[in-house]
C-alpha positions in Angstrom: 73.5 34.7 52.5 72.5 34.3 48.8 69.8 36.7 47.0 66.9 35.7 44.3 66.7 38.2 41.6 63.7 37.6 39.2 62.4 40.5 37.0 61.5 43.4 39.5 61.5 41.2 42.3 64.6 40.4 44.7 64.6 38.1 48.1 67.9 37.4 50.3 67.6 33.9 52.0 70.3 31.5 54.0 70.8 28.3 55.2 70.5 29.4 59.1 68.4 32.2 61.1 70.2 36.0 60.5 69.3 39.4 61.7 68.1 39.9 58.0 66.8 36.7 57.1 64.9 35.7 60.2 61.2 34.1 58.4 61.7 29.9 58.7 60.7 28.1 55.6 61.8 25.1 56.7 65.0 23.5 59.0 67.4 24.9 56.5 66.2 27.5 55.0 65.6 31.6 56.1 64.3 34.2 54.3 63.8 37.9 54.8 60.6 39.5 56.1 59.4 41.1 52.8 55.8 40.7 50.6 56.3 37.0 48.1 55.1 37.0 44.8 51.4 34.6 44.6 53.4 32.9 42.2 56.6 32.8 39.3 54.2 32.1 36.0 56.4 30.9 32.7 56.4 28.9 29.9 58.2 25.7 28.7 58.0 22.9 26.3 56.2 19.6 27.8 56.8 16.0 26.7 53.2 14.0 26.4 54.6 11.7 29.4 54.9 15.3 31.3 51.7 16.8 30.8 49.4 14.1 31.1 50.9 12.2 34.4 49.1 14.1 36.4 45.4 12.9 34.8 46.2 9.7 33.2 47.9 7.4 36.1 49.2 4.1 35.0 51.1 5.6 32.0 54.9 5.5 31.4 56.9 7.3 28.9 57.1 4.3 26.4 53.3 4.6 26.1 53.5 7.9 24.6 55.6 6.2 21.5 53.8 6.1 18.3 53.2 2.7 16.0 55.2 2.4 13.2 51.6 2.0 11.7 51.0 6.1 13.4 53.8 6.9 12.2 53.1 6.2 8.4 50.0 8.0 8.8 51.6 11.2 10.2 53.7 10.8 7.1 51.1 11.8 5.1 48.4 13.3 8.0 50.6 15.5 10.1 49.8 16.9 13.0 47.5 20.5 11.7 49.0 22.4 14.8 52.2 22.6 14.4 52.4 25.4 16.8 51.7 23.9 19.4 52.8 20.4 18.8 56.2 19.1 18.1 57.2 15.3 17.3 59.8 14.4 18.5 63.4 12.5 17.5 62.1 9.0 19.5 58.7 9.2 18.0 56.6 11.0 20.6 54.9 14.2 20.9 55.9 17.2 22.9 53.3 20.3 23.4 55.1 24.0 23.4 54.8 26.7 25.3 52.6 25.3 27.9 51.4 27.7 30.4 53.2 26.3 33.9 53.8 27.6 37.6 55.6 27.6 40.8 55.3 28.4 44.1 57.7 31.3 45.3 58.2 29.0 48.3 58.8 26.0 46.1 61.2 28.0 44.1 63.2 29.2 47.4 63.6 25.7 49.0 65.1 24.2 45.4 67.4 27.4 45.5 68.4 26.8 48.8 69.1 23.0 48.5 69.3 22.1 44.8 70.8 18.9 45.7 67.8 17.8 46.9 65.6 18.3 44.5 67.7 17.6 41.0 64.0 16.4 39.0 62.8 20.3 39.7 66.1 22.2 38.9 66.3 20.2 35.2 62.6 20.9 35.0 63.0 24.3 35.9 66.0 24.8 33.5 63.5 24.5 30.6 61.0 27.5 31.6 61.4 30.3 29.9 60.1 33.8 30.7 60.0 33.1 34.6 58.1 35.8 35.9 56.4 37.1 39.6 53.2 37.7 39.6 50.8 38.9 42.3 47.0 38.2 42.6 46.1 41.7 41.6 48.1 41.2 38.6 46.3 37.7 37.6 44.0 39.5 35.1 46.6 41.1 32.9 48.0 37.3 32.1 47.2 36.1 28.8 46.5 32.6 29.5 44.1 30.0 30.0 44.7 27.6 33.0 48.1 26.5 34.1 50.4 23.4 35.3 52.0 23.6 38.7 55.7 22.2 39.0 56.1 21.1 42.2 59.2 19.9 44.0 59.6 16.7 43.1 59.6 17.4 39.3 56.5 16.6 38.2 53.7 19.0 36.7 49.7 19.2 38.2 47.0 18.8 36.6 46.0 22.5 34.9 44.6 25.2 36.7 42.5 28.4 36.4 44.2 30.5 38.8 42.1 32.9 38.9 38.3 33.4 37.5 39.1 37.0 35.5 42.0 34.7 33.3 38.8 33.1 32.2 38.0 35.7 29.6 41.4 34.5 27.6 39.5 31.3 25.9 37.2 31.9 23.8 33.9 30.6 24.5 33.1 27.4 22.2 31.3 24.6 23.5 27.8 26.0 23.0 28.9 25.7 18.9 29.8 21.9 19.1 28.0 18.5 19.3 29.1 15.2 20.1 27.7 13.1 17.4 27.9 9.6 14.9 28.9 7.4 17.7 29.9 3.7 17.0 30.5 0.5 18.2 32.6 -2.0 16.8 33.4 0.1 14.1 36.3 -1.1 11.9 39.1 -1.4 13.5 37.6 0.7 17.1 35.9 -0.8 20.2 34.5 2.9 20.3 34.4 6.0 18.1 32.6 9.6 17.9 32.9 12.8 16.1 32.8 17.0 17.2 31.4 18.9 14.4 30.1 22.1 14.6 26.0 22.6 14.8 24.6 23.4 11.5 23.5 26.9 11.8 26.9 27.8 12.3 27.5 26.4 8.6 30.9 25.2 9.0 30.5 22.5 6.0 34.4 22.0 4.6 37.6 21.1 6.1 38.7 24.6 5.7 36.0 25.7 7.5 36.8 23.6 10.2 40.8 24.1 10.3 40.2 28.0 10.6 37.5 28.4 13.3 38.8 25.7 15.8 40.7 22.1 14.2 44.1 24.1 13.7 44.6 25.1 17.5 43.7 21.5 18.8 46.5 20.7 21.0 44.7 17.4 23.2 42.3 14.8 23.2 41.2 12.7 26.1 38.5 10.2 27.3 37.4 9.4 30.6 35.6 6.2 31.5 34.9 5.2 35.2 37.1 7.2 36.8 40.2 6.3 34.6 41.2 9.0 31.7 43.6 8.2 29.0 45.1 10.5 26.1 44.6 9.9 22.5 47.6 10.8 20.0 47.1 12.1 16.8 46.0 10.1 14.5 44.2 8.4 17.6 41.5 11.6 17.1 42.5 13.7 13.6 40.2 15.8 10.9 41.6 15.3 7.1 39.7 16.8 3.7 37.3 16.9 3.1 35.4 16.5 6.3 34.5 19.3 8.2 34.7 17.5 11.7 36.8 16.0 14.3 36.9 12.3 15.0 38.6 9.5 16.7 38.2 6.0 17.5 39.7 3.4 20.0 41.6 0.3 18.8 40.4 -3.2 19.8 42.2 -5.9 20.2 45.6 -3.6 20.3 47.9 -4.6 24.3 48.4 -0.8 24.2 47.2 0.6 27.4 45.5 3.4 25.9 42.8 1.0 24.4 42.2 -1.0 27.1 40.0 1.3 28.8 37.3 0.3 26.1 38.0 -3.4 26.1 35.2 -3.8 27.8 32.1 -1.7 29.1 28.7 -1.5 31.0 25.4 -0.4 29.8 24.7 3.5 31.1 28.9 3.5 31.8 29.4 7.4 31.7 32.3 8.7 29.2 33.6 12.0 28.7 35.4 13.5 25.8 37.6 16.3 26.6 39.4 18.9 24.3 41.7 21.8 25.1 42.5 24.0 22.0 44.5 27.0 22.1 42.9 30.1 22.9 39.3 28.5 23.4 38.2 27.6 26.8 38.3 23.8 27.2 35.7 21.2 25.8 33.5 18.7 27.9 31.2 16.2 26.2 29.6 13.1 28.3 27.5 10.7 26.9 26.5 6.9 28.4 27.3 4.0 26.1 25.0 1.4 25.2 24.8 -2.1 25.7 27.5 -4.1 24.7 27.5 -7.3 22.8 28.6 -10.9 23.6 30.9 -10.8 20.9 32.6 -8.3 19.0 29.9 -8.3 15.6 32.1 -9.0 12.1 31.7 -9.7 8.6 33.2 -13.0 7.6 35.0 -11.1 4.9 35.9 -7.7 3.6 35.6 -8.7 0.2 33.3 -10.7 -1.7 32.7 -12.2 -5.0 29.1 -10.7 -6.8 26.1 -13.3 -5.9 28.2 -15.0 -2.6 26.1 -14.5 0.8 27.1 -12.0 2.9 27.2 -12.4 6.5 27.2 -10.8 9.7 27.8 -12.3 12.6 25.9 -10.2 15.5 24.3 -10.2 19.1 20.8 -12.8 19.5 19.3 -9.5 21.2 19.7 -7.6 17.9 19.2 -10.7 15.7 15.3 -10.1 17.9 15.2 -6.5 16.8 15.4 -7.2 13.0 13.2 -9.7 13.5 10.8 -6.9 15.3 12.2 -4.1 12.9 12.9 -2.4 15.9 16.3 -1.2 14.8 16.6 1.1 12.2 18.4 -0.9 8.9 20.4 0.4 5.8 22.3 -0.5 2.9 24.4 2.8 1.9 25.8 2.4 -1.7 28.9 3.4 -3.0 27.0 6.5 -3.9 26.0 7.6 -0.4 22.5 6.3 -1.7 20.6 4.7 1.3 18.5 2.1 1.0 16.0 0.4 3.4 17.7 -2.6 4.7 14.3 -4.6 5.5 13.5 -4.1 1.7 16.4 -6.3 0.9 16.2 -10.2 0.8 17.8 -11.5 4.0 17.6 -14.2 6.6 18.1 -14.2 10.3 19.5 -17.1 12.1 20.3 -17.3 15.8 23.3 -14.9 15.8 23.8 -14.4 12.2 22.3 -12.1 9.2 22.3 -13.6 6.1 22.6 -11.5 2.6 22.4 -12.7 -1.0 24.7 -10.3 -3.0 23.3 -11.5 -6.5 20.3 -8.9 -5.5 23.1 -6.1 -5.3 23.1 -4.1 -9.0 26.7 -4.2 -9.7 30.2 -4.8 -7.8 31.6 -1.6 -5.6 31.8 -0.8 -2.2 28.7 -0.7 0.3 27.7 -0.4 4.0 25.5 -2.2 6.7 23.7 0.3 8.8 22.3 -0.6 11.9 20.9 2.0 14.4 19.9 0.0 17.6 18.2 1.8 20.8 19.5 -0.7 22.9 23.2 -1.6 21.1 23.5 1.7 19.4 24.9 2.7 15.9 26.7 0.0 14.1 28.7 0.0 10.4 29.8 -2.5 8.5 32.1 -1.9 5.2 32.1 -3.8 2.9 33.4 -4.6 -1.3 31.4 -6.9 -4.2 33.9 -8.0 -6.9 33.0 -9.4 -10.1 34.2 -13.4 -10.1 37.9 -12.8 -11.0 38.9 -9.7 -9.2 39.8 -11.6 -5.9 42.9 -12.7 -5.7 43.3 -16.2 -3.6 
């Protein structure tokens, strides 16, 4: 007979039926009529492979390891909650003190028979302050949703427990909008931004940081059915905005991105963000009409008086033509200018600009706000004859 001794709480079990332990768990193992627990609550540090296998399905650890081109941005953008996140040695991120669970019977039969269950016992060997807890005793728990470990050494998905544990995040989602989404954007199939709503006049990136950027622990999207994680700088906030944002790489073979390879007109997406101390954040939105072909500049730079153009979608190629869609040049001073105002042709699948009608060299943007394709930006740099190098 062997005993379990955790904080106030003490059980005897053994392998076979006894006078004192006569309550079957299972063939091997016999425990002793007494009250269990509801549960053991603790703590313990998870790896990104860890925490998200129970939501994102498909992933293996490898897919967790950041770019070399990530990790020269974390270089100089580190992650702003350090608290909570840790990078590790082989170039992944691990989340601290995560809020996890087990089963008092779980816990027993792993006791019992270690041997058969060696994933849980090294799982369990990293939760700290393993404690009992009863259902009466839910509402004195300072946290906010938890991650079962069950027997064969993987974690659930989070759980509230119990409704009163709700009152430990702070309500936030009322405060927040989902705003400035793009298509084709860059380098990004897809990309958004969270800011707060303006009468709550959060307008630097101090602002920000203190009320809610610095206890962002995770960002993920869902898209029919499927959800995948983003890594930091996947979704990041840097001076001096005052908001949140992240994109999704096209053209990239990592899984992560291939969600948004391609889409459907109406196709529901949800953003989802879980910040410590704040209850967690749900956005969904429907995307818009996707184009035959990704739309692109021919160039990034050009030479002062070259045409610019912009390969694009015959169905929006129709909307300038009906200006339907709302068009802008944004100057390198954030001054906008009506697009339709500028000199420009429209062929079949192609908008044509003359950059001689552009004041001086700098950087500028395309603008176009489509109901039906939705918000597009272009970047793009006039040089004086000279500048480019060949």
């Amino acid at each position: 007979m062997k005993e379990i001794n955790l904080a106030t709480f003490s059980l005897k079990y053994d392998k076979q039926a006894t006078e004192r332990c006569s309550v079957k768990l299972d063939e091997h193992t016999y425990i002793e009529d007494k009250q269990l627990p509801s549960y053991l609550f603790g703590e313990s540090t998870l790896s990104f492979f860890d925490f998200y296998q129970a939501d994102c399905s498909g992933f293996v650890e490898s897919d967790y390891t950041l770019s070399e081109k990530f990790q020269q941005i974390i270089s100089r953008f580190p992650h702003t909650n350090q608290q909570k996140i840790l990078l590790t040695d082989d170039n992944s991120y691990s989340i601290k003190n995560v809020p996890v669970y087990i089963t008092v019977t779980d816990y027993i039969l792993a006791s019992n028979s270690p041997e058969a269950y060696p994933e849980f016992k090294e799982k369990l060997e990293t939760i700290h302050s393993l404690k009992p807890v009863n259902d009466d005793e839910q509402t004195f728990v300072s946290s906010y949703k938890r991650k079962r470990l069950f027997l064969d050494g993987t974690y659930g998905a989070r759980e509230l427990l119990e409704n009163s544990q709700e009152k430990n995040g702070k309500a936030i989602q009322s405060q927040l909008e989902y705003v400035n989404e793009m298509y084709y954007f860059s380098h990004y199939s897809y990309a958004a931004m969270v800011q707060f709503l303006p009468e709550y006049e959060i307008t630097t990136y101090d602002q920000f940081h203190e009320a809610y950027g610095k206890y962002i622990y995770s960002v993920t999207i869902t898209k029919n059915g499927k959800t995948v994680p983003l890594l930091w700088p996947d979704y990041l906030y840097h001076k001096p905005e005052n908001h949140l944002e992240f994109g999704l790489l096209a053209n990239s073979n990592q899984l992560r991105y291939q969600l948004f390879d391609k889409w459907e007109k109406e196709e529901e997406v949800s953003l989802d963000i879980l910040a410590e101390g704040f209850e967690d954040v749900h956005f969904r939105t429907r995307l818009k009409q996707p184009m035959r072909f990704s739309p692109h500049l021919s160039k990034s730079d050009y030479i002062l008086g070259e045409t610019i153009s912009l390969s694009i979608d015959n169905g929006l190629v129709k909307e300038l033509e009906q200006q339907t869609a709302r068009f802008e040049l944004v100057k390198s001073k954030k001054i906008s200018e009506n697009g339709y105002s500028l000199d420009f042709e429209l062929l079949e699948e192609e908008l044509l600009l003359s950059s001689a009608q552009f004041e001086k060299a700098g950087r500028y943007q395309l603008k176009i706000i489509s109901e039906t394709y939705g918000q597009l930006l272009f970047l793009f740099t006039l040089k004086q004859e000279g500048s480019i190098q060949k």
